[in-house]
C-alpha positions, 0 to 999 in steps of 0.5 A: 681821089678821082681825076682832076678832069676829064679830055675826049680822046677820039679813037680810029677802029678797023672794021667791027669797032676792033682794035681801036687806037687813039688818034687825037685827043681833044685839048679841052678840059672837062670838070666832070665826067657828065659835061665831057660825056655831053661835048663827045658828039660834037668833038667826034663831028669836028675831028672825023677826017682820020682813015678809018671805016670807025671812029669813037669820042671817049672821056678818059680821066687825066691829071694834070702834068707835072710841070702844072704843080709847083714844087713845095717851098722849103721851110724858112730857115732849114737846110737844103744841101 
């Protein structure tokens, strides 16, 4: 099964595009990796005020949290101790 979605997460990188580390991850969610491949170039021209000589937009698969997925219900009638 692939991910449920997919989020842009923007990445700081030192000179030379090494030793990127994430900065911001953009809260929207994409239902296919080709959409969240398109809104990279935006997202990365709204959120490029971070110190870095590099920044990246990349779609990285993500699930949705836990606290999204109710928990299963009991049978009616069986025990629960």
């Amino acid at each position: 099964m692939g991910p449920g979605f997919y989020v842009i997460a923007i990445l700081g990188c030192a000179d030379g595009s090494a030793a990127c580390a994430p900065v911001a991850t953009i809260p929207t969610r994409y239902e296919s990796r080709d959409a969240c491949l398109a809104a990279t170039g935006p997202a990365l021209a709204a959120n490029n005020d971070f110190d870095f000589p590099t920044l990246l937009a990349q779609c990285r698969p993500a699930k949705a949290p836990a606290a999204e997925h109710l928990p299963a219900r009991a049978p009616k009638g069986s025990l629960q101790g």
